[in-house]
C-alpha positions in Angstrom: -56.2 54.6 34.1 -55.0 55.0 30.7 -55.6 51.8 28.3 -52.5 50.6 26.4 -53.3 49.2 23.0 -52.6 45.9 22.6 -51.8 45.5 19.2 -48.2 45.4 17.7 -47.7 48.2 15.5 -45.3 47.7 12.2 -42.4 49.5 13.5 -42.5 47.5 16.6 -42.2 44.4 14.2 -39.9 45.4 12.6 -37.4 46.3 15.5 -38.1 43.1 17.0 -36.9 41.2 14.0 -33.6 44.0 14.0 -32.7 42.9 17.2 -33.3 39.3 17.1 -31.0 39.4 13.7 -28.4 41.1 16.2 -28.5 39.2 19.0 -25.5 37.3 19.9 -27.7 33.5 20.4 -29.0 34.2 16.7 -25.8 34.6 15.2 -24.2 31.5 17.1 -27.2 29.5 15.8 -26.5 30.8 12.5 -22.7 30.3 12.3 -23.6 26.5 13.6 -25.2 26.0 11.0 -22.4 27.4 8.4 -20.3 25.1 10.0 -22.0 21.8 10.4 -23.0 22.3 6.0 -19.6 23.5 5.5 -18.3 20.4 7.3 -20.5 18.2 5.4 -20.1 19.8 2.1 -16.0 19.0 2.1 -16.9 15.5 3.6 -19.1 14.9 0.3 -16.8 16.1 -1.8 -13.8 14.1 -0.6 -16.1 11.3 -0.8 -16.8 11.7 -4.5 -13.1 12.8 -5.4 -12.0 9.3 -3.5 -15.1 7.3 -5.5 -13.8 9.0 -8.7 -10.3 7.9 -8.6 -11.1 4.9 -7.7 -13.3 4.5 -10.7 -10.7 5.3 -12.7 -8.8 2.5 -11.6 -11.3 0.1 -12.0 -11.1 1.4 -15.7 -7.7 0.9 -16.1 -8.0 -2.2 -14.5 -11.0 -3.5 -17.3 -8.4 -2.1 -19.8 -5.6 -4.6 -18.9 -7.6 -7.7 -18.4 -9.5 -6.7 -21.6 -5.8 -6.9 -22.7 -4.6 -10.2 -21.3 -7.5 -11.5 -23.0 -7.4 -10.6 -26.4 -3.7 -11.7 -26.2 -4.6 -15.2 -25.0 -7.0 -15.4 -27.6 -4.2 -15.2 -30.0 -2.1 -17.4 -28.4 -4.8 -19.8 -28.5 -5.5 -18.8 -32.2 -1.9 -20.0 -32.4 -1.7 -22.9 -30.7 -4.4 -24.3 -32.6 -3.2 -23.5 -35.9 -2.9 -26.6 -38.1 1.4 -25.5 -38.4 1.5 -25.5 -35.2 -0.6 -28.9 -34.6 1.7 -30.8 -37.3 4.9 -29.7 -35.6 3.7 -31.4 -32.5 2.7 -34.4 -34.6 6.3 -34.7 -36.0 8.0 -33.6 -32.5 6.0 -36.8 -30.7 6.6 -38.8 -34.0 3.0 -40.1 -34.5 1.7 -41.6 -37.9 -1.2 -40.2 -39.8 -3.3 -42.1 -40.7 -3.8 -43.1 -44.0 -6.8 -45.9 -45.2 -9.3 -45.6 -42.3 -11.5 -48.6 -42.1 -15.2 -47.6 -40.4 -17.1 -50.2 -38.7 -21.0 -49.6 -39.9 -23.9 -51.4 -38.0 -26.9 -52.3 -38.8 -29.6 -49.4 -37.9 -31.9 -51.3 -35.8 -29.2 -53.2 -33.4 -29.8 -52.1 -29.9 -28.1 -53.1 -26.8 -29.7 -55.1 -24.3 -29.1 -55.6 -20.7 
């Protein structure tokens, strides 16, 4: 009997690897994988382009009520304006006041129980 060798010469190795790159079950594995990163590379970026609008309409949002408030405050400003305070006095016809008396007590009056 004639002894086969038992090691795997280079060529061997390397036609191994050319048809496991050509079989059918290799490919299908590897377009599986194309598909299921493809699928999940639109799904990320959907995700992001929906976060992304909607950030923006937060910001416009912040924008407005940054808005409303500064024009409260000058209605407020307004309101309390000491033109605008006398007009009420005269529309509700109150009396200023013109010689106030102030009560002063003694500084060592407490009251008791």
């Amino acid at each position: 009997m004639v002894a086969q060798p038992t090691h795997i010469t280079m060529r061997q190795k390397k036609l191994t690897g050319q048809k496991m790159l050509l079989s059918s079950s290799f490919r299908f594995v590897i377009l599986g994988f194309i598909c299921v990163f493809g699928v999940l590379y639109v799904m990320q970026t959907s995700t992001l382009s929906a976060k992304s609008y909607e950030m923006n309409d937060l910001k416009q949002k912040a924008q407005l009520l940054e808005q409303d408030g500064k024009e409260l405050d000058c209605q407020i400003a307004e309101q309390k304006s000491i033109k605008n305070i006398e007009e009420k006095i005269r529309l509700m016809d109150l009396v200023g006041v013109n010689d106030a008396e102030y009560v002063s007590l003694p500084s060592n009056v407490v009251a008791v129980r």
